[in-house]
N, C-alpha and C positions, 0 to 999 in steps of 0.2 A: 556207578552212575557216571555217564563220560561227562567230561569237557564240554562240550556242544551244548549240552543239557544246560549245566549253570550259566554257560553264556547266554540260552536262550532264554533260562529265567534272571536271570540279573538287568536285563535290559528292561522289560515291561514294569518291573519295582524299581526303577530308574528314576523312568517316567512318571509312572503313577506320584513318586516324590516330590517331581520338578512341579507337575503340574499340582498337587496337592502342598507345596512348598509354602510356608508364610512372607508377607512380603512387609518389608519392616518400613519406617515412616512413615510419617503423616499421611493418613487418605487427604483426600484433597473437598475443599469446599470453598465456596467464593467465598472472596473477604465485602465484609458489610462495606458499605457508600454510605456517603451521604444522597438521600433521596427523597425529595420533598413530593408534597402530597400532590400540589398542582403546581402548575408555573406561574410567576410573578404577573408575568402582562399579558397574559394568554383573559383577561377578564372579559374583553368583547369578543374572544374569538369563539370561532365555533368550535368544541368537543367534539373530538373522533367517537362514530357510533361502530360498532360491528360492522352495519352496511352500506359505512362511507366509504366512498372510490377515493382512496389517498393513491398519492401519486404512486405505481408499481412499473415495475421494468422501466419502459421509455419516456418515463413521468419529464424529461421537455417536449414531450408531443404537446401538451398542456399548454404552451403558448401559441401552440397556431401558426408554427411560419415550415413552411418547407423546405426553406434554406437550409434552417438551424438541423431539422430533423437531417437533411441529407452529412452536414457534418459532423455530427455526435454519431453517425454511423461507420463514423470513419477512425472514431477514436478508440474502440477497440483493438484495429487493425492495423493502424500505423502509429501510434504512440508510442514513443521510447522507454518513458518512464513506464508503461503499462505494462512493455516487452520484459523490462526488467526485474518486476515482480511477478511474472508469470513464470520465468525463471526462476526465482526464489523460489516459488510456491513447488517447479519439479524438483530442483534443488533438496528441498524438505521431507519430501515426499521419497526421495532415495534414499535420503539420511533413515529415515523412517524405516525403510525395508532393509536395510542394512544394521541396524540397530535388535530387527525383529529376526535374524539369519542367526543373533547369539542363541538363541532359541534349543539350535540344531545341531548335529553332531557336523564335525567339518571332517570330512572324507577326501584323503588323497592317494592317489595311484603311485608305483613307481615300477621302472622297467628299468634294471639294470647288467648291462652284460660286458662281462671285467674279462682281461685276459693281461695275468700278471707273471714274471717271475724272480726268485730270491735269490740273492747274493750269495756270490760264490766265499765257503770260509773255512779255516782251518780249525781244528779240534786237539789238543794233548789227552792219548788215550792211556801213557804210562810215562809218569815223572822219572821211573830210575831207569828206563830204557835211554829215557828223550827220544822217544816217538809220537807219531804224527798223523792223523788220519785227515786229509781234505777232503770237501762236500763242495760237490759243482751245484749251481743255480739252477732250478729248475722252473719249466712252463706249466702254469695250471690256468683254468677257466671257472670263469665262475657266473651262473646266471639267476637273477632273481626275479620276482614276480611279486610284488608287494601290493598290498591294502592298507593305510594304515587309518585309524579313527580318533578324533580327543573330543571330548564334549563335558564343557563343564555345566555341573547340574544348579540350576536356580532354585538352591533352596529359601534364600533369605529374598528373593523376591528384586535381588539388585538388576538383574538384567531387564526384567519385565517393568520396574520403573524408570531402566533407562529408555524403552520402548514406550511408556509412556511418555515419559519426556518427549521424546523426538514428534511421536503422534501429536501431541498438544503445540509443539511447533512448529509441525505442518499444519496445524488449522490456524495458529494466529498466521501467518504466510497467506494463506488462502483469506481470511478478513483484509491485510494488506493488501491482497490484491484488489478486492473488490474496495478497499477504504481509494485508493489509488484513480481505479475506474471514477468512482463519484468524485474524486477532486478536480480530474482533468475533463470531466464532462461537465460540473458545475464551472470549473473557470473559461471553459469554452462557450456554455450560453449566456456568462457574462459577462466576456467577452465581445460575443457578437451581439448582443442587446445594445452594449452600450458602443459598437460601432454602428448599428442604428441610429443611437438617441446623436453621434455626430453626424450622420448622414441629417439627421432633421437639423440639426444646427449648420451645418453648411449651406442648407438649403435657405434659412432662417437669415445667414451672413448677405447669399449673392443676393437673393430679393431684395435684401434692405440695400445692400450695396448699387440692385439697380432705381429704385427710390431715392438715395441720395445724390446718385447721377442725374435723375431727374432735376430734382432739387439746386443741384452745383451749373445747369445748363438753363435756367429760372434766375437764378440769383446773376450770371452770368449776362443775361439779355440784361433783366434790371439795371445791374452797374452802368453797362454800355448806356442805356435809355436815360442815366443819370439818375436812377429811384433810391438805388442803394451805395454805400460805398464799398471800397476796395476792401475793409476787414470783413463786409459779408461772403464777399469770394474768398477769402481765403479763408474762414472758417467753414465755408461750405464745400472745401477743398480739405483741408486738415482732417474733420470729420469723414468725405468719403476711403479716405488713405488710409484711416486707422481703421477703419470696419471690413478695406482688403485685407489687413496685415491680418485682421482675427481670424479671416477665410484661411490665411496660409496654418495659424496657430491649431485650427482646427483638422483642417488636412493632414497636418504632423501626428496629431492625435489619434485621427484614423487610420493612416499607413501604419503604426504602430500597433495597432489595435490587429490588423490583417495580418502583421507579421505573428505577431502573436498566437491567431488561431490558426496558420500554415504551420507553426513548430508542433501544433497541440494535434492536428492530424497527420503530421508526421512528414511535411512539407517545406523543401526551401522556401523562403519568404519571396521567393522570386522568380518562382512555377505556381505561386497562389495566386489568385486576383477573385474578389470580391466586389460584384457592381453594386454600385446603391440603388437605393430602391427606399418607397416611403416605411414611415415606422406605422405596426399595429402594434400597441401596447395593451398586452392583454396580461391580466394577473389572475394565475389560476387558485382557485379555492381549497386552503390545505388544511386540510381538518387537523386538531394538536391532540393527542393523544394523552394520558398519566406520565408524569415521567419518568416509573417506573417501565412503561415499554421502552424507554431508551437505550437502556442497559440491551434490549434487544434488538434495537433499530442500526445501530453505531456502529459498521465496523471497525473503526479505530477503540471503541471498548470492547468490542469482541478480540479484536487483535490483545488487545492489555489486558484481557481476564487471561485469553487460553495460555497468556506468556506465566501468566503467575500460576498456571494450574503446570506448566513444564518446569517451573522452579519449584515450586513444593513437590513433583516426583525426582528433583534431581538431590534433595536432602534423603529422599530414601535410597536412593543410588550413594551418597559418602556413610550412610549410616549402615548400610548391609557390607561394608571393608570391613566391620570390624568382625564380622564374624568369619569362622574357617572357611574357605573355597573346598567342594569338593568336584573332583572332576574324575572323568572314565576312558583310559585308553584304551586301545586297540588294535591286533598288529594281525596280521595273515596274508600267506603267501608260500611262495613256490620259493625252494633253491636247490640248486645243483650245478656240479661241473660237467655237466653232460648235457648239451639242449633238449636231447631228444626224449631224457626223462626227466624233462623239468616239472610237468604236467601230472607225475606219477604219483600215488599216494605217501610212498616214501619220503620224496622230498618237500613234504608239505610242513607249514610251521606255522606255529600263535601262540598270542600272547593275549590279555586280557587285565587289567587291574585298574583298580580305585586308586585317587590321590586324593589327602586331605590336608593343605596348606593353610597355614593362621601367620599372618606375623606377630610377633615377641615384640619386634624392637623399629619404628619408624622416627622415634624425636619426636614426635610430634606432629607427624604430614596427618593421618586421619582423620585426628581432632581440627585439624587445620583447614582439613578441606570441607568438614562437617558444618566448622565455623563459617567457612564462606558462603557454603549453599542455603543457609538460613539467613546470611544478608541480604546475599542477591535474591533472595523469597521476600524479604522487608525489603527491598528497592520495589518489587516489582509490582508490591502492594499498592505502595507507595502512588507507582509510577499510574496502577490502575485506578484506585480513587483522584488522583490528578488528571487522569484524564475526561471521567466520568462527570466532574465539574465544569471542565471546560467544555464537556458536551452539553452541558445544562445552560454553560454560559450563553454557548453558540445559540442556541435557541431564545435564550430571552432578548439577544440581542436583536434579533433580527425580527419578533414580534414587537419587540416595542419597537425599531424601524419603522416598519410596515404603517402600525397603527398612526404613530406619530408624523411620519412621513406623507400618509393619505391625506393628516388635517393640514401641516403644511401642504400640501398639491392645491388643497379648495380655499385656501388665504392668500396664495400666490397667482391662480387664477384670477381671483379679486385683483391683484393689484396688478397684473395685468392691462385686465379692462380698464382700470382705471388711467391705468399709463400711456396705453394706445388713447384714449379718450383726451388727456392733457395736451396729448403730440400734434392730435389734430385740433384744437382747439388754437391751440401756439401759431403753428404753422397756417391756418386760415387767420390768424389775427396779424402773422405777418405779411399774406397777402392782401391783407386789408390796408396795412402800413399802418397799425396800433399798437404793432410789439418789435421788438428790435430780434435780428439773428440768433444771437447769443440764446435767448430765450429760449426759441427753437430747437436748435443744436443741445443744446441741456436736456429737456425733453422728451427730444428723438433717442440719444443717448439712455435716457433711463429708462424708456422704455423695448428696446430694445436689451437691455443688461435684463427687466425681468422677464423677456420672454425665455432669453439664455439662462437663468434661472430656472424658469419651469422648466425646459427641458434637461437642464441639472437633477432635479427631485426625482421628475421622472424615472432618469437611467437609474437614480439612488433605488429609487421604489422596484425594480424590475431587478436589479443586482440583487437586492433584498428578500423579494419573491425566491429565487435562485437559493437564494442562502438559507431558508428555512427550510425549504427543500431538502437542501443535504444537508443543513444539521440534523432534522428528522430521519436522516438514514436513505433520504433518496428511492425508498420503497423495498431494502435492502431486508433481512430476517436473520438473526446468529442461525436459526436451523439450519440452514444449509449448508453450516460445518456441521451437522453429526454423520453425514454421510462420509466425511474425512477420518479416517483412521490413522 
C-alpha cells in the first residue's frame, strides 16, 4: 500500500473528526431580566396592536417638517460618531473571518536556490608516520521546491468557540452601530425642535419688545403732557431693556442649538445656517408595546446580550486549553543540485505526521484564564440586565412626561389667558388714570414669563415625543443581526 494512499486516507478522517469534534463549555442561553408584565404609566396610553403603524425606518417623518427630514438624511452620511462605528462594525467582521481561517489548514510555498561551498581542511591519516592529507573546499548547488502544510484539528471545539466569540461580536458591533444611528438622529430632532420652540420665543420677545416700545413712546408723551411722572418712564424704559436683553439670552440659545445640529450632520458650525421659520408642533401617536418586545426593540440590549453570548463562548475557548492540541503536518517537494532535474521523480520528497501536545506544567495560567472568562461572563450579565432596566427606565420616563406634560400644556394655557386678560385690564385702567405704572409693568412681566413658559412645556413635550421614540427602539428589530455571522 503506498504513501499516497494513507495520506489520501488520513485527511478525510481528519476532517470528518474536526467537524464531528465536541465543543466543550457552556452553550449559550440569555441570562433571565427583570421584565415586568406592562409598563407603570403606559395606563392611558394606547397598546401596540399587530396592525399599528409604530414608528419604522424614518419614524421623524412623523413630525411633519421637511427641514428636519432633509437633515436626518444627512446623518448617516456625514456623522463622525456614526463613521466610527461603522468602522467598528468592519473592524469585527474581519476579526470574525480571521478567527474562522483557524478552521483550515495554512499552506505555504517555498523556492529556494542555494549555491554553497566548504572550507578548505586538513585530516591526520597516520599518527606514526606524521602524515597529512588536505581537502580543498568545494562548490555545490542546491535547489528546492517546497510545499509545506500545519493545521491543527478542533477537536474540543476551542476554535469554533473562538469563532463564535468573534461572530457574536460582530453582531453586538452592528447593534452599536445602529444604537448610535438612533442617538444621533434622536438628539438631532431634538435638537432642531427645540431650536424651533426658540424661534417662537424670539418671535414671542421682539413683538412684546415692539409693544412696550409702544408703551415707553405713551408714557413718554404723558410725562411731557404732565399726566404721569418721571418713574413711569423709567420703568417703562427698565422694562423695555430687560425684555431686549432676553431677545439676546435667546439668540445665544439658538446659535447654539444650530451649532450643534452642523456637528451632528457632520458640518463646521460655520458653513451651517438654519433660517427661522414658525413652529408646527405636531406629536406623533406611538403605540407602547409589552415590555417584553423591548428586549427586542433596543439596540443597546441587543449590543449587551450578543456581548454576553461572546463571553460565554470565550469560557469554552480557556476550557478546551486543558485538553491535548492535535495537529497535522505536511511537507512535499522537489530537491536537487541539478536545476534541470529538480522536477524529476527522483528528487521528489515528503513527509506527513500527527502531533499531539498537552501541557504538564503552566502554575496556574489555564485555571487562571478559565477563572477570568467566567468573570467577565458575570460582568457582562451583569452589565446586560443593567442595561435592560435602564431601557425600561427610559420608557416610563418619558411616558409619564408626555402624559404629565400634556395636563400641564392645558393648566398653563389657562394661565395664560388669564394673564394676557390681567395685562390688559391694568394697562386700560392706566389709561384711564386708576391704576399706577408699576401695576402695569408687573402684569405685562407676568404675563409674558407664562407665555415663555408655554413654550418651555412645549419644547419639553416634543423632546419627549423624541424620546420615547428611541427608547422604543426607534422602529429598530435584533433580527436583523441574524443575518450577521
Amino acid at each position: 500500500m503506498s504513501k499516497d494512499f494513507h495520506f489520501k486516507v488520513a485527511l478525510p478522517l481528519l476532517l470528518a473528526a474536526t467537524l464531528c469534534g465536541c465543543m466543550v463549555g457552556p452553550d449559550y442561553e440569555r441570562p433571565a431580566a427583570p421584565v415586568p408584565s406592562s409598563f407603570k404609566e403606559s395606563a392611558n396610553w394606547k397598546v401596540a396592536q399587530p396592525s399599528d403603524e409604530a414608528p419604522r425606518g424614518n419614524w421623524w417623518e412623523a413630525f411633519g417638517d421637511p427641514d428636519l427630514n432633509a437633515l436626518e438624511g444627512q446623518v448617516d452620511i456625514s456623522n463622525q460618531t456614526i463613521q466610527a462605528a461603522a468602522a467598528r462594525v468592519r473592524e469585527a467582521s474581519a476579526a470574525t473571518q480571521a478567527a474562522r481561517s483557524a478552521l483550515f489548514p495554512v499552506v505555504s510555498g517555498s523556492a529556494v536556490a542555494l549555491r554553497s561551498s566548504r572550507a578548505a581542511g586538513t585530516t591526520n591519516n597516520n599518527n606514526n608516520n606524521n602524515t597529512s592529507t588536505t581537502t580543498f573546499g568545494g562548490v555545490s548547488n542546491n535547489y528546492n521546491l517546497a510545499l509545506d502544510a500545519s493545521w491543527e484539528i478542533d477537536l474540543w471545539g476551542g476554535i469554533r468557540r473562538g469563532i463564535e466569540a468573534s461572530s457574536t461580536t460582530a453582531q453586538a458591533t452592528v447593534a452599536d452601530l445602529a444604537g448610535a444611528k438612533l442617538s444621533a438622529q434622536a438628539l438631532l430632532a431634538q435638537d432642531y425642535l427645540l431650536l424651533r420652540v426658540e424661534d417662537a420665543q424670539i418671535a414671542l420677545l421682539r413683538e412684546t419688545v415692539a409693544n412696550y416700545e409702544r408703551s415707553l413712546q405713551l408714557t413718554r408723551n404723558q410725562y411731557a403732557a404732565g399726566i404721569v411722572g418721571r418713574g413711569d418712564v423709567a420703568q417703562a424704559e427698565a422694562q423695555l431693556k430687560s425684555t431686549q436683553a432676553q431677545v439676546y439670552d435667546a439668540q445665544i440659545v439658538r446659535a447654539q442649538l444650530e451649532h450643534a445640529i452642523a456637528v451632528l450632520i457632520g458640518k463646521p458650525p460655520s458653513e451651517f445656517t438654519l433660517a427661522a421659520k414658525p413652529l408646527v408642533a405636531v406629536f406623533p401617536n406611538v403605540p407602547v408595546a409589552v415590555p417584553s418586545a423591548l428586549l427586542e426593540r433596543r439596540p443597546d440590549i441587543a449590543a449587551a446580550e450578543r456581548r454576553t453570548a461572546s463571553a460565554n463562548a470565550q469560557i469554552g475557548v480557556a476550557q478546551a486549553a486543558f485538553f491535548p492540541s492535535l495537529s497535522l503536518s505536511a511537507t512535499g517537494g522537489y530537491q536537487s543540485s541539478v536545476i534541470g532535474s529538480l522536477l524529476s521523480l527522483p528528487s521528489r520528497y515528503w513527509s506527513l505526521g500527527p502531533a499531539l501536545a498537552q501541557s504538564i506544567f503552566d502554575a496556574g495560567l489555564r485555571s487562571a484564564q478559565k477563572a477570568q472568562a467566567v468573570a467577565t461572563y458575570d460582568e457582562t450579565v451583569a452589565n446586560y440586565r443593567a442595561t435592560v432596566l435602564s431601557g425600561f427606565q427610559d420608557v416610563e420616563d418619558n411616558l409619564a412626561a408626555l402624559e404629565l406634560l400634556a395636563q400641564e400644556a392645558m393648566v398653563q394655557d389657562d394661565a395664560v389667558k388669564a394673564a394676557r386678560e390681567s395685562a390688559t385690564i391694568a394697562n386700560n385702567q392706566y389709561k384711564a388714570g386708576i391704576a399706577n405704572y408699576l401695576a402695569v409693568v408687573v402684569l405685562q412681566a407676568n404675563a409674558l414669563s407664562n407665555e415663555r413658559t408655554a413654550l418651555v412645556i412645549l419644547g419639553r413635550r416634543l423632546t419627549a415625543s423624541v424620546g420615547l421614540i428611541k427608547a422604543l427602539g426607534g422602529g429598530w428589530d435584533a433580527a436583523t443581526l441574524q443575518a450577521k455571522e
